[in-house]
C-alpha positions in Angstrom: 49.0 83.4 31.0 46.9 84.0 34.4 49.1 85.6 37.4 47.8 83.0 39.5 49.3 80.5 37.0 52.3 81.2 35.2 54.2 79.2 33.0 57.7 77.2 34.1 59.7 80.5 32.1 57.9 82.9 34.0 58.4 80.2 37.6 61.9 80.4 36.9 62.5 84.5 36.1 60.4 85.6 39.1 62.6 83.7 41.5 65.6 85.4 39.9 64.3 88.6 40.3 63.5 87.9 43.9 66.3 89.4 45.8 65.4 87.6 48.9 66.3 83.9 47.2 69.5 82.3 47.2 70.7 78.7 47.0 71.7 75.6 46.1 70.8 73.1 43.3 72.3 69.8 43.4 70.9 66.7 40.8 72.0 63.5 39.9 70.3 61.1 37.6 69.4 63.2 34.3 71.7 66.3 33.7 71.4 69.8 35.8 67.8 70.2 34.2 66.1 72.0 37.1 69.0 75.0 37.4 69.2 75.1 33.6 65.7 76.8 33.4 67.3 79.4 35.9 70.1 80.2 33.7 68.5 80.1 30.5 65.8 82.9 31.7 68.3 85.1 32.7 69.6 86.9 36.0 70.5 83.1 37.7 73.2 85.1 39.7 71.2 86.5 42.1 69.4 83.2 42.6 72.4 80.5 42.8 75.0 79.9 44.7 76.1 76.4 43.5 75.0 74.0 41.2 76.7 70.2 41.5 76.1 66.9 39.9 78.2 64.2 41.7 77.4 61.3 39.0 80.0 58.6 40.0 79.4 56.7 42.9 82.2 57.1 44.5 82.5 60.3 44.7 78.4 60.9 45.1 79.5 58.8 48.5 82.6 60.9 49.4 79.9 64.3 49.4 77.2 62.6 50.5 77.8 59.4 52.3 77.4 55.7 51.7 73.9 54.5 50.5 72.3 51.2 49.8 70.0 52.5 47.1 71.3 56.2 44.8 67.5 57.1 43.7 66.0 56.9 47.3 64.3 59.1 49.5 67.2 58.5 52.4 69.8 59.6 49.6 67.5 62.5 48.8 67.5 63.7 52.5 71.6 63.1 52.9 71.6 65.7 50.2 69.2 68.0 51.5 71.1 67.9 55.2 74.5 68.4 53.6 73.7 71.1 51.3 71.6 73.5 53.1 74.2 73.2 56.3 77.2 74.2 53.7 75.0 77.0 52.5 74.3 78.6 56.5 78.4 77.8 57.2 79.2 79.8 54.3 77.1 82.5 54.0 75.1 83.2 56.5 76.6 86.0 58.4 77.7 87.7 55.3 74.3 87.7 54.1 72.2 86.0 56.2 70.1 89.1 57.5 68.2 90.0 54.4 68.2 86.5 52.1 66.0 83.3 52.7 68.1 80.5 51.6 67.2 77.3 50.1 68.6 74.2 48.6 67.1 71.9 45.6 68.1 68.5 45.5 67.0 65.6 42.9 67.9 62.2 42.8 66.5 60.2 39.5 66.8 57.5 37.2 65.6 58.3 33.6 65.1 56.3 30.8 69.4 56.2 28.6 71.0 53.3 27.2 71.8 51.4 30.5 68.3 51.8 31.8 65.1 51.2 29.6 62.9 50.8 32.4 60.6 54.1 32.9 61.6 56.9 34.8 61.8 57.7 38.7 62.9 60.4 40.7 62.9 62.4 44.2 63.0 65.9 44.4 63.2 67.9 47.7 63.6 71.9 48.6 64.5 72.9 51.7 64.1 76.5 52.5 63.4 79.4 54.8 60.6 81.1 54.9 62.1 84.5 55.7 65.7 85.4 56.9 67.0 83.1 59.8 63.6 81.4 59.7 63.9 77.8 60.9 63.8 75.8 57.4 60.6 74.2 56.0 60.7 71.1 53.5 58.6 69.4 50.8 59.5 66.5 49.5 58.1 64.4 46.5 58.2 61.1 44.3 57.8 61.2 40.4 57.5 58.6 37.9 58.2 60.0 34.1 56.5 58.6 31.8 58.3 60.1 28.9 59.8 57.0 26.3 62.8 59.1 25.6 65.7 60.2 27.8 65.1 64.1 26.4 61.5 64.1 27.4 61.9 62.7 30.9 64.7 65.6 31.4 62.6 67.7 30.5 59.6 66.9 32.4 61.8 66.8 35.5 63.0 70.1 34.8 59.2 71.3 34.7 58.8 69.4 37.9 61.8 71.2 39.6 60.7 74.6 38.6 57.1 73.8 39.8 58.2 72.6 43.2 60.6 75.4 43.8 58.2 78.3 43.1 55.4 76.3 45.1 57.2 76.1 47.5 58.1 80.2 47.7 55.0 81.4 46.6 51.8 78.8 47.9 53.4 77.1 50.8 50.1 78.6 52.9 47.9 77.1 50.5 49.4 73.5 50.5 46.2 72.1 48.2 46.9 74.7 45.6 50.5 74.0 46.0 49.7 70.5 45.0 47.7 71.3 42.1 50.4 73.1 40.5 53.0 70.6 40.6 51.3 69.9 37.3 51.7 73.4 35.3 53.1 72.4 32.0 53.0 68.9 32.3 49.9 66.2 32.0 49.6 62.8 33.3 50.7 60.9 30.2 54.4 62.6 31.2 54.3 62.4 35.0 52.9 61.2 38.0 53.2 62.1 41.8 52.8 59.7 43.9 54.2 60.7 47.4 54.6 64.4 48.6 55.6 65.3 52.5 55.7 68.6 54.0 57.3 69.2 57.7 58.3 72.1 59.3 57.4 75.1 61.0 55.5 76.7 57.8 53.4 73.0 57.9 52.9 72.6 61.6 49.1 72.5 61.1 49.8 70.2 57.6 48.3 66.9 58.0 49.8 64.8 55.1 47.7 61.9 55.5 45.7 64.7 53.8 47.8 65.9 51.6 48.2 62.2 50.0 44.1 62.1 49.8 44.6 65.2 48.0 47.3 63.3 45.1 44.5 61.2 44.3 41.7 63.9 44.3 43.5 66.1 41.9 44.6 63.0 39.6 48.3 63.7 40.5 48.2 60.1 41.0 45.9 56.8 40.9 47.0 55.9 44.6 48.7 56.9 47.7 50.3 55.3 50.6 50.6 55.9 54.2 51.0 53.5 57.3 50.0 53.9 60.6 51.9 56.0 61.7 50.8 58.6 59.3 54.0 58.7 57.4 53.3 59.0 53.5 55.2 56.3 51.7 56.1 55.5 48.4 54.7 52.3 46.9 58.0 50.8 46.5 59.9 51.6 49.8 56.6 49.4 51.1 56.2 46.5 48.5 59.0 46.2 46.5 59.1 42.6 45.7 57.3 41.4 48.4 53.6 39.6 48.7 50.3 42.1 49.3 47.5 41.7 51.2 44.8 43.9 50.1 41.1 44.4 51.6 38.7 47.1 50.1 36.2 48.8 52.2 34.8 52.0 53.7 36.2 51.5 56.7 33.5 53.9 58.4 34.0 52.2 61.0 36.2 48.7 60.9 34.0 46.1 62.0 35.1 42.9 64.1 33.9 40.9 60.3 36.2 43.1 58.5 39.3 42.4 60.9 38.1 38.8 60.7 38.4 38.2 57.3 41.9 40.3 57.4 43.5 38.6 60.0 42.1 35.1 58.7 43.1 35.5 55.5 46.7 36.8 56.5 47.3 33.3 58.5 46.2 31.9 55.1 48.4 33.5 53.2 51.6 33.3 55.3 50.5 29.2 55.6 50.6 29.1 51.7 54.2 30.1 51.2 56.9 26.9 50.5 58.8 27.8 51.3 58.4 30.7 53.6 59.0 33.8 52.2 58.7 37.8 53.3 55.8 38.7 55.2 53.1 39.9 53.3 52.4 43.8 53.0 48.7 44.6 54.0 47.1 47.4 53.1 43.5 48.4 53.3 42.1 50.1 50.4 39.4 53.2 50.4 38.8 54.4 47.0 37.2 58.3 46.1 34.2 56.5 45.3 34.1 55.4 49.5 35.0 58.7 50.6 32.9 60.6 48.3 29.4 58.5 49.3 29.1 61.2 52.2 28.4 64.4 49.6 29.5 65.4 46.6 32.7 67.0 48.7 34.9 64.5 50.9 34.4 65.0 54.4 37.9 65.1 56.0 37.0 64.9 59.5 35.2 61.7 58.4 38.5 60.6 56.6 40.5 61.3 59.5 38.4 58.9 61.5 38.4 56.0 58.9 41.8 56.3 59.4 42.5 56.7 62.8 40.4 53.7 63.3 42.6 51.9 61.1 45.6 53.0 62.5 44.9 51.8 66.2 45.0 48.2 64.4 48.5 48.8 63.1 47.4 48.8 59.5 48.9 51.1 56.5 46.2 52.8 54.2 46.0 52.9 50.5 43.6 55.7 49.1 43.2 55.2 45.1 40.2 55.8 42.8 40.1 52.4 41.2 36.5 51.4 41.0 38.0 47.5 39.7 39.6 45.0 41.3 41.9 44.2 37.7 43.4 48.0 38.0 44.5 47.4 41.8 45.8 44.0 40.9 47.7 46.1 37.8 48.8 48.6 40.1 50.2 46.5 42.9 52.3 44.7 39.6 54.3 47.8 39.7 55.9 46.7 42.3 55.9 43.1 43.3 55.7 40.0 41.4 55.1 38.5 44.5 51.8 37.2 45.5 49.1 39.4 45.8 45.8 38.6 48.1 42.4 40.3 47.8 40.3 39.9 50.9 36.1 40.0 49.8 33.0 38.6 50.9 30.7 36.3 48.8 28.5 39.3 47.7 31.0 41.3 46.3 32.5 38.0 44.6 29.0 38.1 43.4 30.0 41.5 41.8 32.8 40.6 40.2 30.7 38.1 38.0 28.1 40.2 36.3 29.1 41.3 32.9 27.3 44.5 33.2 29.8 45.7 34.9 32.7 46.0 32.0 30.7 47.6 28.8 34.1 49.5 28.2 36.3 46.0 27.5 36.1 44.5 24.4 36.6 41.4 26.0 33.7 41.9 28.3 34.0 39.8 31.5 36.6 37.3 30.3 39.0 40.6 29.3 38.7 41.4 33.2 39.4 38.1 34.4 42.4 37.8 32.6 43.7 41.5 33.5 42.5 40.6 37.6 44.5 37.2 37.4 47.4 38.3 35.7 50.3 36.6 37.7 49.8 35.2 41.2 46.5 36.6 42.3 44.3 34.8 44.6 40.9 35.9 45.8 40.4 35.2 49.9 36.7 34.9 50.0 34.7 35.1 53.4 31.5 32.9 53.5 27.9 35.0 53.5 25.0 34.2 55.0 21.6 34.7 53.1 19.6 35.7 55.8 16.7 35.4 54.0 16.9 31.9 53.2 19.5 31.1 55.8 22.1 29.7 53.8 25.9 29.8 54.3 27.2 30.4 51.1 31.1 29.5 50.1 33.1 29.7 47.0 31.9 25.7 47.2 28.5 26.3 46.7 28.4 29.8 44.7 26.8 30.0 41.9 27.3 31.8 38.8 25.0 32.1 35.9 25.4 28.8 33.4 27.2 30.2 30.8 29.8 31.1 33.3 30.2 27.8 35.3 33.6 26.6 33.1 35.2 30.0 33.7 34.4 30.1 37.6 35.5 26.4 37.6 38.9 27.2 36.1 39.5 29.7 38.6 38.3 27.4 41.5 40.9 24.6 39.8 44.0 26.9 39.2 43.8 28.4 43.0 42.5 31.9 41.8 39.6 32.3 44.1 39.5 30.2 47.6 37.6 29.9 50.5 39.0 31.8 54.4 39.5 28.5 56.1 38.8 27.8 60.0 35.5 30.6 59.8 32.5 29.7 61.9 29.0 30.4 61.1 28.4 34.5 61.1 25.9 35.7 62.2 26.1 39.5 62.0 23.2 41.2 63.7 24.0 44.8 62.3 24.7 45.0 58.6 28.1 47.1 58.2 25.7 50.3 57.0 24.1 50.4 60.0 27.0 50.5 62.5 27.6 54.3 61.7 23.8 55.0 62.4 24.0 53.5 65.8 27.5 55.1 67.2 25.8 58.5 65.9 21.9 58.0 67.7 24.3 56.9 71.0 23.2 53.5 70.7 25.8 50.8 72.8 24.5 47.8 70.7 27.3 49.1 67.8 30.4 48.3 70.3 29.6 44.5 70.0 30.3 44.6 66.7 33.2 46.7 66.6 36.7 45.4 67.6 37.4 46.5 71.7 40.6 48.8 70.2 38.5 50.8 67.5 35.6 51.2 70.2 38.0 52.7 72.4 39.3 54.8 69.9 36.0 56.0 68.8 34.4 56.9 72.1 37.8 58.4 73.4 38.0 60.8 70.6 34.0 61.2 69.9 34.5 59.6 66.1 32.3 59.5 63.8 29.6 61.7 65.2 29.6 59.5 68.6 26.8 60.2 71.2 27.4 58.8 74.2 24.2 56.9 75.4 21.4 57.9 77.0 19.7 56.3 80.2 18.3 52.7 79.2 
C-alpha cells in the first residue's frame, strides 16, 4: 500500500483518527454500507454524529420532504440541505471552533428481490474545509454493476469511503480526486458517470472539465452537460424520450454542420404520429476528436469547442466510442424512443467498409445489426464530389455489389434516409480548413461559420483568432 493510495480500511481509519472530522451519514437504498466501514475500523466515535436510514416512504418524506423520484439527484440534495443544517444547529457552538463538519448522503437502488434491474445510486458529501469555513460539495452518479445485492453494497460502500476521504484529503487536486473514486473497485463493478463540485474550495473548478476528465480516466464511456455547463446525468436528460445525435469535432461549428442539425431535427419532429416528446439533441465529441491536437487534450481548445456549441443552445456529450453501434447501445440505456444520427454521405461511406470491424465475428453485418437495434434512423446530408461534380444522396450511393441487398434493406425498412428540403452545397472551405483561416486572421472563415459562433469567436479570441490584417 502506497501513502498516496491507500486502501478503503486505511480511507476509513484515518478519518477517525482525524480529530478535526465530524458528521453525519444518512443512506437509503442498500443498508448503512458507507458508515459500516467507519465502525468496523475502529474509533467511529470521534468521526460520527449520526447515522439514519429512513427506508419507508413516508416517513423518508416526513425528514426529508415530498419527491417525485427517491433515487434522484433533487432527493440527494434535500438530504444534503437538511442534514448538514441539523448538524451546525446542534453543534456548532459547542464545538464548532476546532471541528470541520460534514454530512454524507446516498440515495440508491440496488439490485434485491423487488428490483432485478442493475444498480444506481447518488452519493453527495457536503463539508467544510476548516472550522466555520463556508461548506464545499461534490456530488456523483454510480451505476453498480455487481449481479448480486451483496456485491452492489459493497461496492457502494467502497464508493462512499473513496468520496469521503477525496473529498478531505485531494479536494485541491480535483483530477486526482477523480481518479481515486476508483481505489478498490474496477469498471466491471462500477461506473461514474456524472460528478459536480461547487463551492468555495471549487471556485476556479470548471466541471465541464471535470466530466471530460470521467471519460479520460475510463470512470465512464460518456458524459453529459448542456449549455449551460451543468453536468447531467444521462437519464435526468433522456429518459424515455427520442435523441438527436450529430458527431463531430466541432472545432469550430460550421453553418453545414447546424444545417444538417437543424434540418434533420424538423425531420424528425415531422416523423412522429402521433406527436410525441421533443427530441433530446446532443452533439457528440469523442477522445479520439479532442485528442487529434497532441497526444495530450488541449483544454483551452475544449473549452472553445464548447462554448461554440453552447451559444447555439446545444447540450454536449463527450464519450470515447469510435462506432456508431456503441452510441446507438449507449443511448438504449435510456430511451427506447427514437434515436437520430445526423452524418454526411462520406462518413455513410465509412460505415460500409468491412475493414473497419476485424474484432466482430459477424464482420459488417454483426455491426449493422448492433447500430439498428430498435428505432434507429440514419439522417444523411447529400455530398458533393467536387471532383466529378456530383450530388450524391442515399438515392444514388453506392456500395460495393456484394452489399447492395443489405443497403437496400436498410433503405426499405426506414434505417438510413435522405435530409429533405437541402439545396445544392457548395462549400468553398472544407470543415479542416476553417480552423487554419480564423488562426492566419483570414475573414473569408466567418462566411462559413454561423453569425452567433462568429461572434463568439472573435469576442473571446477562440480558437487562436487573429483579427485581420489590412486587405
Amino acid at each position: 500500500m502506497s501513502e498516496q493510495r491507500p486502501d478503503t480500511h486505511h480511507k476509513a481509519l484515518r478519518i477517525n483518527l482525524d480529530a478535526r472530522r465530524y458528521g453525519t451519514f444518512a443512506e437509503i437504498g442498500a443498508g448503512q454500507e458507507v458508515a459500516r466501514w467507519f465502525f468496523q475500523v475502529g474509533g467511529a466515535s470521534g468521526t460520527v454524529a449520526k447515522t439514519i436510514s429512513a427506508y419507508d416512504m413516508a416517513v423518508s418524506d416526513a425528514v426529508y420532504g415530498a419527491s417525485g423520484r427517491y433515487v434522484s439527484r433533487q432527493r440527494l440534495q434535500s438530504m444534503l440541505d437538511r442534514e448538514y443544517t441539523l448538524l451546525l444547529e446542534r453543534l456548532d457552538t459547542p464545538r464548532g471552533a476546532e471541528t470541520a463538519f460534514f454530512a454524507f448522503a446516498d440515495t440508491v437502488a440496488a439490485r434485491s428481490y423487488s428490483h432485478a434491474e442493475d444498480g444506481r445510486g447518488w452519493l453527495g458529501v457536503r463539508w467544510q474545509t476548516s472550522p466555520h469555513s463556508e461548506a464545499a460539495q461534490i456530488i456523483v452518479h454510480a451505476r453498480m454493476w455487481d449481479r448480486d445485492n451483496a456485491h452492489q453494497q459493497e461496492a457502494l460502500g467502497i464508493l462512499g469511503v473513496n468520496l469521503i476521504y477525496g473529498a478531505f484529503y485531494l479536494h485541491a487536486q480535483p483530477e486526482e480526486l477523480i481518479g481515486a473514486l476508483m481505489d478498490d473497485l474496477t469498471r466491471d463493478r462500477m461506473e461514474i458517470d456524472l460528478i459536480r463540485f461547487s463551492g468555495p474550495a471549487f471556485a476556479r473548478v470548471d466541471n465541464r472539465l471535470m466530466s471530460l476528465q470521467l471519460v479520460q480516466q475510463r470512470l465512464t464511456n460518456a458524459a453529459v452537460f448542456t449549455a449551460a455547463g451543468e453536468a447531467v446525468e444521462p437519464a435526468e436528460l433522456i429518459h424515455r424520450k427520442p435523441v438527436l445525435i450529430e458527431r463531430g469535432s466541432f472545432r469550430p461549428v460550421t453553418n453545414v454542420t447546424y444545417d444538417m442539425l437543424t434540418r434533420s431535427l424538423v425531420q424528425m419532429r415531422s416523423e412522429s404520429d402521433p406527436p410525441g416528446p421533443e427530441p433530446v439533441v446532443l452533439m457528440e465529441m469523442t477522445l479520439r476528436h479532442l485528442e487529434a491536437t497532441g497526444p495530450a487534450i488541449d483544454h483551452t481548445d475544449f473549452l472553445a469547442r464548447v462554448d461554440t456549441l453552447s451559444v447555439l443552445g446545444l447540450t454536449v456529450m463527450i464519450s470515447n466510442y469510435s462506432r456508431f453501434y456503441n452510441v446507438a447501445g449507449y443511448l438504449r440505456r435510456y430511451t427506447r424512443d427514437r434515436v437520430g444520427m445526423v452524418l454526411g454521405v462520406p462518413t455513410l461511406a465509412r460505415l460500409f467498409e468491412e475493414r473497419f470491424y476485424p474484432d466482430l465475428d459477424g464482420g459488417l453485418l454483426e455491426a449493422m445489426g448492433l447500430l439498428f437495434k430498435g428505432p434507429v434512423v440514419l439522417y444523411v446530408y447529400p455530398w458533393k464530389n467536387n471532383r466529378t461534380g456530383e450530388m450524391v444522396t442515399v438515392d444514388n450511393f453506392r456500395v460495393p455489389s456484394h452489399l447492395q441487398h443489405l443497403y437496400a434493406y436498410l433503405r426499405a425498412r426506414g434505417h438510413i434516409t435522405s435530409i429533405r428540403d437541402t439545396e445544392v452545397v457548395d462549400q468553398p472551405i472544407l470543415p479542416r480548413g476553417v480552423l487554419a483561416l480564423i488562426q492566419a486572421g483570414d475573414p473569408a472563415w466567418e462566411t462559413v461559420v454561423p453569425a452567433r459562433v462568429v461572434e463568439e469567436i472573435k469576442a473571446r479570441r477562440l480558437f487562436g483568432f487573429r483579427e485581420s490584417g489590412p486587405r
